[in-house]
C-alpha positions in Angstrom: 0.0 0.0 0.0 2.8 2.4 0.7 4.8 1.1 -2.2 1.3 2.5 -4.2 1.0 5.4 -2.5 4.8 6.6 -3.2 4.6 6.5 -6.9 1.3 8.6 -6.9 2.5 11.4 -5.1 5.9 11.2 -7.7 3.3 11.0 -10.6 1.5 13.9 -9.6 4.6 16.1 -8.7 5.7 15.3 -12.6 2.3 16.5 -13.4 3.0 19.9 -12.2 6.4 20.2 -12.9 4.7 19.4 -16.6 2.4 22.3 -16.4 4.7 24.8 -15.4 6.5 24.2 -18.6 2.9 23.8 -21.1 2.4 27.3 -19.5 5.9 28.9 -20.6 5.9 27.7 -23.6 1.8 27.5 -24.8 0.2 29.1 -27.5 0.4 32.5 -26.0 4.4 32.4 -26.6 5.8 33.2 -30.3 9.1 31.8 -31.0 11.2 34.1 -33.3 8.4 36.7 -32.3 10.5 39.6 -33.2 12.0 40.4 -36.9 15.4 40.4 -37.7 16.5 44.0 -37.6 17.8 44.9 -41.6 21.4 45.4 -41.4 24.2 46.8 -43.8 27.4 46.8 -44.7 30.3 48.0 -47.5 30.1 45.6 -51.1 33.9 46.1 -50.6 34.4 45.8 -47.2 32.0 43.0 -46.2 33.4 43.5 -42.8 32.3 46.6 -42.1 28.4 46.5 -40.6 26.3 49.1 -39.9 22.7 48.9 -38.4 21.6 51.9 -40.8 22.2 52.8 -44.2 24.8 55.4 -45.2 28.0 55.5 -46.5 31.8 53.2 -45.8 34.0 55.3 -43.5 36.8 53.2 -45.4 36.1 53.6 -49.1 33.2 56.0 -49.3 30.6 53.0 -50.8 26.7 53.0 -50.2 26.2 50.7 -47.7 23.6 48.1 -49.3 21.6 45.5 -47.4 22.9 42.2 -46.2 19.5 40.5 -45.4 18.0 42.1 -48.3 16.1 39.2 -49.3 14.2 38.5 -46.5 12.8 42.3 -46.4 11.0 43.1 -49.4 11.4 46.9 -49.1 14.8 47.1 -50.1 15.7 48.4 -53.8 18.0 45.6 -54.0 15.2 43.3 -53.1 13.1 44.3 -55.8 15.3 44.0 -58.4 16.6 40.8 -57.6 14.1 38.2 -56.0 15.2 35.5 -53.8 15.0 31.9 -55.1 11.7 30.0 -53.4 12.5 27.1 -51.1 11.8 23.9 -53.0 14.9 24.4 -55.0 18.8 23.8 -54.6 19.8 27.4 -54.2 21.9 28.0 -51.1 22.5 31.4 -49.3 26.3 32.2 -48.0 26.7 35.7 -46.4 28.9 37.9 -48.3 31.8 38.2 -45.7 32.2 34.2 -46.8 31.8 34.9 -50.0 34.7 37.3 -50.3 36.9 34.7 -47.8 35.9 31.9 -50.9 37.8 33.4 -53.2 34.3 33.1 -55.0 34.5 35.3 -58.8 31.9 35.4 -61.6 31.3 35.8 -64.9 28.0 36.6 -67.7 27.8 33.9 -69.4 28.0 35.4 -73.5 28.6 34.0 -76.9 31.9 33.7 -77.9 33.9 31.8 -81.0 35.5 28.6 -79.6 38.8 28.1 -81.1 39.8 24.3 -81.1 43.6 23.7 -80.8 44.9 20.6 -81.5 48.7 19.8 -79.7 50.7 17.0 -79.9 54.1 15.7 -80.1 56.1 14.7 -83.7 58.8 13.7 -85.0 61.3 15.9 -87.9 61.6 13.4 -90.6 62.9 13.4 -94.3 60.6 14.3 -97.3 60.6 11.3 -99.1 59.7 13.0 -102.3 63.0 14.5 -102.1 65.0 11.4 -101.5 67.2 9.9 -104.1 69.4 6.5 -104.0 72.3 6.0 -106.6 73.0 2.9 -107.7 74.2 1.5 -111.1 72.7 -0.9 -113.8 75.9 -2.0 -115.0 78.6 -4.2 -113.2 82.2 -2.9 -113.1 84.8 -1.5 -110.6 84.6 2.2 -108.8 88.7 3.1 -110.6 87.8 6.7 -108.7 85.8 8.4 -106.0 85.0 11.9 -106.0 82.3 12.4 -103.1 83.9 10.3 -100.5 82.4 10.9 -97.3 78.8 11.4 -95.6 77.1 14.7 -95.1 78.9 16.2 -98.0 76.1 18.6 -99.8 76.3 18.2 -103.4 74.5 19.4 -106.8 72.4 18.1 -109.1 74.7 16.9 -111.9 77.6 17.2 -109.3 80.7 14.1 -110.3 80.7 11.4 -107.3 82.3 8.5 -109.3 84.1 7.1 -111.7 83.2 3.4 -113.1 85.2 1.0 -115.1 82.9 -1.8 -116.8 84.0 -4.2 -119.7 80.4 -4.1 -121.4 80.1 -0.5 -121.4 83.7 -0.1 -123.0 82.9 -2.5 -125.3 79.6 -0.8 -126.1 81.0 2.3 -126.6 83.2 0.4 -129.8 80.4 -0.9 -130.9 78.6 2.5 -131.3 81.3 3.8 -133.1 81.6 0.9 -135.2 78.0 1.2 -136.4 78.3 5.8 -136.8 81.5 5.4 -138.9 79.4 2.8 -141.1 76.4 4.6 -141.0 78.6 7.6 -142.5 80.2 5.1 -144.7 76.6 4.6 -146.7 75.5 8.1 -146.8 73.5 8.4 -149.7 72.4 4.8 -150.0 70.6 2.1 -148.5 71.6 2.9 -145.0 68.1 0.6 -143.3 70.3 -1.9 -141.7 73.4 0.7 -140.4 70.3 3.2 -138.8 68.9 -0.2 -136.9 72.4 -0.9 -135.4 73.4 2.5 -134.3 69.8 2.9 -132.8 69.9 0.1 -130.9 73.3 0.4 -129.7 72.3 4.3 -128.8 69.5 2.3 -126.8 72.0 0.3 -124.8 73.6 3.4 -123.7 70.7 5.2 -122.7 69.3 2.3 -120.7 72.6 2.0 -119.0 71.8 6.0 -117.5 74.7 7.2 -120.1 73.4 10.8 -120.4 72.6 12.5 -124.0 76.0 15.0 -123.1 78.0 11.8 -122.5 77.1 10.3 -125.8 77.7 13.2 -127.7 80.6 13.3 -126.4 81.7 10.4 -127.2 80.6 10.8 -131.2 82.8 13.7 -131.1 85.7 12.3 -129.3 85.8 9.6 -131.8 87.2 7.2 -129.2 85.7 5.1 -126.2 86.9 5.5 -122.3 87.8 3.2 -120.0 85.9 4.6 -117.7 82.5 6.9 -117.2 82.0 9.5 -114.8 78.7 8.8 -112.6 76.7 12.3 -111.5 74.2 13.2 -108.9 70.8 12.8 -109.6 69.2 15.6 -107.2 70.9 18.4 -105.1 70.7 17.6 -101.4 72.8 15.9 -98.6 74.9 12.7 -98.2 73.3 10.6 -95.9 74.2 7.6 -96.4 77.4 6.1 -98.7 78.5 2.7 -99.1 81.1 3.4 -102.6 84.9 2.6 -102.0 87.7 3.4 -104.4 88.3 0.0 -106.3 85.0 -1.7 -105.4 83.3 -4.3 -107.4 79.8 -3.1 -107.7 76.8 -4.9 -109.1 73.9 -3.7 -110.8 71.0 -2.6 -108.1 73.5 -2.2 -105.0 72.7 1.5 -103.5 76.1 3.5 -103.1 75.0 6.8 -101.9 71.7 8.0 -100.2 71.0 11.9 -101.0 68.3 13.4 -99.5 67.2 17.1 -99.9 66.5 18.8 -96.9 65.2 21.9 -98.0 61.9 20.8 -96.9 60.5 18.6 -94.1 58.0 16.6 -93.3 57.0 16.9 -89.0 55.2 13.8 -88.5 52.7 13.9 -85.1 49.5 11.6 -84.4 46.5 12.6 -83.2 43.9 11.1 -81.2 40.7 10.6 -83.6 38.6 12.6 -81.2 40.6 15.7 -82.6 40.4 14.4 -86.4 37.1 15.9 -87.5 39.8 19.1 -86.7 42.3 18.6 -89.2 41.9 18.7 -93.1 44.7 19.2 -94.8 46.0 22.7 -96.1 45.7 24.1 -92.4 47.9 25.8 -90.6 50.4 24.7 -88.2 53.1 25.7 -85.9 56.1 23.8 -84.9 58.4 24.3 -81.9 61.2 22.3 -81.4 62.0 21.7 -77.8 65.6 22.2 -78.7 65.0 25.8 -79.5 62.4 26.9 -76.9 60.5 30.2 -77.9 61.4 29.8 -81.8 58.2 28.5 -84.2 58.4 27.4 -87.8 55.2 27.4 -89.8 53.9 24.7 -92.1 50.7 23.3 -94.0 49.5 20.1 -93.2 49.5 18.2 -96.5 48.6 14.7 -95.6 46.3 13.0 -93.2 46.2 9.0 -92.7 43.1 7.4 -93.7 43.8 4.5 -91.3 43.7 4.5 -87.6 46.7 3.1 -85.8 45.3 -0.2 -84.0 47.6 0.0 -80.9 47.8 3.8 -80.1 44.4 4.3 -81.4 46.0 7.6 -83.5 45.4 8.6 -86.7 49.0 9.8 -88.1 49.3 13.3 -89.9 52.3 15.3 -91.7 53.3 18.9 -92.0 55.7 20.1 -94.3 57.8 22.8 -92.9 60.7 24.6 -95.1 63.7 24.2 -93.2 66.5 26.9 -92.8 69.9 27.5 -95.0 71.8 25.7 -91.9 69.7 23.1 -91.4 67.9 23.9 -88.1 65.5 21.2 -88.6 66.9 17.9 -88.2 66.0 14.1 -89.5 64.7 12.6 -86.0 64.3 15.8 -83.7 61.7 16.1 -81.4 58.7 18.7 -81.8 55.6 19.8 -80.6 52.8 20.9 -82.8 49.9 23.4 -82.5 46.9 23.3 -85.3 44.0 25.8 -84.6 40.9 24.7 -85.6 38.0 27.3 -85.9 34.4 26.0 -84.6 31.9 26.5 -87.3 29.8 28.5 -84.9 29.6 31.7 -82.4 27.9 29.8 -79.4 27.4 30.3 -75.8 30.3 29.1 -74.1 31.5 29.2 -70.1 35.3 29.1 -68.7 36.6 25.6 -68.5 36.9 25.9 -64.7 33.5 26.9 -64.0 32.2 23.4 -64.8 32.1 20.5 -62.2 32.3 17.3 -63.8 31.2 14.4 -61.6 31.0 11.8 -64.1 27.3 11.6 -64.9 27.0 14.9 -65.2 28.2 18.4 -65.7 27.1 21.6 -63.6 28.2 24.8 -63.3 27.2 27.1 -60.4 24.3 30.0 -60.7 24.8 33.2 -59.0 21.4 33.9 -58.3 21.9 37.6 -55.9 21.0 38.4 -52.9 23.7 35.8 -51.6 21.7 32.7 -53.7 23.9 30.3 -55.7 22.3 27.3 -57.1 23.6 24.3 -59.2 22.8 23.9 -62.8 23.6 20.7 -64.6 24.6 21.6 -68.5 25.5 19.8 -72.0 28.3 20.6 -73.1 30.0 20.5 -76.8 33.1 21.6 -78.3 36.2 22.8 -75.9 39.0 25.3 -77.1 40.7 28.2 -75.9 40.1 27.7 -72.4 36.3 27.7 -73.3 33.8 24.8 -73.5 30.4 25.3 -75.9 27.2 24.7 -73.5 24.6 23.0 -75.5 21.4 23.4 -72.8 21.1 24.4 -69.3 22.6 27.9 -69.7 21.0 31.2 -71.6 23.3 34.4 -72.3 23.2 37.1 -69.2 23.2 34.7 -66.9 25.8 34.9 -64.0 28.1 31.8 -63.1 30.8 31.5 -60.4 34.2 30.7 -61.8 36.1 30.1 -58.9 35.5 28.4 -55.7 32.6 26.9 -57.4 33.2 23.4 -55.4 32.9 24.7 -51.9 29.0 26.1 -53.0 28.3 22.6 -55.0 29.2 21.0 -51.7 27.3 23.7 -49.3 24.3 22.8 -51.4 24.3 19.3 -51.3 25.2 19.5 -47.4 21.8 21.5 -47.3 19.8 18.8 -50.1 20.7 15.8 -47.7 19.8 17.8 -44.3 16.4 18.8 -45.4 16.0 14.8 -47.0 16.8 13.7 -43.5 14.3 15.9 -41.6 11.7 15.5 -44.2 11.6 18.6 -45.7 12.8 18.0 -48.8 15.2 21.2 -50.1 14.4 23.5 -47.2 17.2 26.7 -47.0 19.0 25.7 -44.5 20.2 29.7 -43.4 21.4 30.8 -40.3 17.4 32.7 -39.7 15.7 29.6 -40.3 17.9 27.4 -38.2 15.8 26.4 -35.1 17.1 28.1 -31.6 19.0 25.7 -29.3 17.4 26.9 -26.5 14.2 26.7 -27.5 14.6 22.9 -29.2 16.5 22.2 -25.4 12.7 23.2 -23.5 11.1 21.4 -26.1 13.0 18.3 -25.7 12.8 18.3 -22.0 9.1 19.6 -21.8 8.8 15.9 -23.6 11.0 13.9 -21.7 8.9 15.0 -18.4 5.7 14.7 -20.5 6.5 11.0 -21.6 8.5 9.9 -17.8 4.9 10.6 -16.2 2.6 8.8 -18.7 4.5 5.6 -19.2 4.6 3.5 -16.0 7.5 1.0 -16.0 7.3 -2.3 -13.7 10.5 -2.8 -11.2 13.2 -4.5 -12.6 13.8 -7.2 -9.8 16.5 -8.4 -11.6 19.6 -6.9 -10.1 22.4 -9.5 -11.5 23.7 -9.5 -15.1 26.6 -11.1 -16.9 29.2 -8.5 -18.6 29.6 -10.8 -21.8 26.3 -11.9 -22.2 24.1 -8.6 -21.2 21.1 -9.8 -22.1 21.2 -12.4 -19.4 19.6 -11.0 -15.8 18.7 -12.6 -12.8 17.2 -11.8 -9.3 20.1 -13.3 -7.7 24.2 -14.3 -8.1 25.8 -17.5 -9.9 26.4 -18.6 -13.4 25.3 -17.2 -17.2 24.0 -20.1 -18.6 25.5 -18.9 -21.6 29.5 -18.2 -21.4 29.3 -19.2 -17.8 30.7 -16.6 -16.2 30.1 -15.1 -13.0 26.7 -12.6 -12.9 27.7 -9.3 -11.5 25.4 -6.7 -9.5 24.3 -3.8 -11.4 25.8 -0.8 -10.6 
């Protein structure tokens, strides 16, 4: 009976411990009762604040609203209205703004120049490359070029060759002029065939018109015939000795023009719809930093290279009198490619890619900066083309742009959480901590007097198995381990 008679008077003293509270904070009480007081402060000097308008002791600035948007009598307010609460916008004051870092830009239209850079390679024009070689056998009795790198002339003497058959030959033609001459005036079918023929034979053997003329007016044959240069250019490559046996086909010197160059580079094939040939192009060879050579691109592969996944391209570039441009040097080219259209196009840095998607940051005023996702297009000249999302005028942040994106979906997954889908999660409509601190301990009081738990009895529990109790000592059943009093 006294047991009963205790927890009724402890029930009714939470009762009126209970009231007490209903009655400071019941309908009569207004939390947030009284408005936020319209402050101001400097555009430049975010840190000055002022609870009237007027002007910055510092710079001499009008002093413009800070909470602007959440008093509609402002100018500013008017004409700029604050985003509604169901969307992703976020508000940071300004002074954080200005500690951000954060910059904008109006989003406009602007030509996006494409510029397509990659390595190459100086290599020789193989139109101007020219191998000498004989078609006759014989012996090299004299050399005239005899080393490599020597620049020589078209027609230029490198050899002189000694060959049976050609000596022989060369009797033979004058065997078959003197008896042409012999029948001048007659029947003179069969001598014609037999000098023609033998002419032939010369000129199939490369013996030059001059050299044959020559030799009708020398009257005599050599021993040997002097072998010229077919092309003016460098020795590159010479394999003649003096008093060499030489066959027919074997190469003997390797003379290659370098007047002109080809700078081979590959491209990845996302870059090829870029490149037609008869563009422009820059070369820089990393050898001489800060110096460019300009060339055409005349050539583009129509096959894609299986392994690199490249599509290979050539420039021709006309070297200098010295030779700057070297067989096997190292370069790095620049092609600019013009869009084929003016479009609306944002700063590189202002988008946030996230894989999915692409967004840039809004800059709605008043302190509201929202995410907007975008499709983007070409890219060039530190400019990417923004196919939807984005209209001209519009204001984007450039900088800093991944402390809002985070801020706002910090504030997307707080409002999710407590059920309020987007909700602005500002410093003004933050809830007061004092007031949530009553609320929470007006219910605690409310709930410890109408729930009415039973006694536990069971003082004894084990510490390994804690959902073992007991009214008295011994052994869990479980681990078996010795029960313990509560505490």
């Amino acid at each position: 009976m006294k047991r009963h008679i205790s927890l009724l008077l402890i029930l009714l003293a939470l009762l009126a411990v209970g009231g007490v509270i209903l009655a400071c904070n019941g309908p009569g009480k207004k939390v947030h009762s009284v408005q936020q007081k319209t402050m101001y402060h400097c555009p430049m000097h975010p840190s000055y604040i002022s609870d009237k308008p007027g002007d910055c002791p510092i710079c001499g600035m009008k002093l413009v609203p800070i909470n602007a948007d959440q008093h509609g009598s402002t100018a500013d307010s008017a004409s700029s209205q604050a985003p509604s609460a169901d969307d992703h916008s976020v508000r940071i004051d300004p002074v954080t703004v200005q500690n951000m870092g954060v910059t904008t830009e109006k989003v406009q239209k602007r030509p996006i120049i494409k510029e397509i850079r990659a390595g190459a390679m100086v290599t020789i024009d193989e139109t101007k490359l020219s191998i000498v070689s004989t078609k006759i056998m014989g012996w090299i009795d004299r050399l005239l070029v005899d080393y490599t790198g020597k620049k020589v002339r078209k027609g230029q003497a490198l050899f002189e060759l000694y060959s049976p058959d050609l000596v022989s030959t060369q009797e033979e033609y004058l065997q078959a002029l003197r008896y042409a001459r012999q029948l001048a005036g007659n029947d003179m079918s069969g001598a014609d065939q037999l000098l023609a023929s033998t002419r032939r034979r010369l000129a199939n053997w490369d013996i030059s018109e001059a050299q044959i003329q020559q030799l009708e007016q020398r009257g005599s044959s050599r021993k040997t015939l002097t072998i010229h240069s077919p092309a003016d250019g460098i020795v590159l490559e010479k394999s003649a000795v003096a008093g060499q046996n030489i066959m027919p086909g074997i190469p003997l010197y390797k003379i290659a023009d370098l007047s002109k160059v080809w700078v081979v580079a590959n491209v990845y094939q996302e870059d090829l719809p870029f490149v037609k040939t008869g563009m422009e192009a820059t070369v820089e060879l990393p050898a001489q930093p800060g110096t460019i050579y300009h060339g055409t691109v005349n050539y583009v592969s129509p096959v894609l290279d299986p392994a690199s996944k490249t599509v290979q391209i050539r420039i021709e570039v006309k070297n200098t009198e010295d030779y700057t441009l070297k067989p096997d040097m190292f370069a790095n080219i620049v092609i600019a490619s013009p869009a084929p259209v003016t479009t609306i196009a944002v700063p590189e840095q202002a988008v946030i890619h996230t894989g999915l998607r692409s967004v840039v940051i809004l800059d709605m005023g008043n302190g509201y900066y929202r995410p907007q996702e975008v499709r983007l297009g070409l890219s060039g000249n530190g400019y990417v083309q923004v196919l939807d999302g984005l209209s001209e005028n519009q204001t984007i942040v450039t900088s800093s742009q991944f402390l809002i994106d985070s801020e706002s979906n910090l504030k997307t997954a707080i409002g999710q959480m407590s059920g309020h889908g987007s909700m602005p999660m500002s410093q003004d409509s933050a809830p007061d901590h004092e007031e949530m601190t009553k609320n929470v301990h007006h219910d605690t009081i409310i709930n410890a007097a109408n729930t009415s738990t039973p006694t536990d009895t069971k003082q004894w529990i084990c510490t390994m198995c804690p959902e073992v109790k007991s009214d008295k000592p011994g052994k869990c059943p479980k681990c078996g381990m010795n029960l313990v009093k509560k505490s």
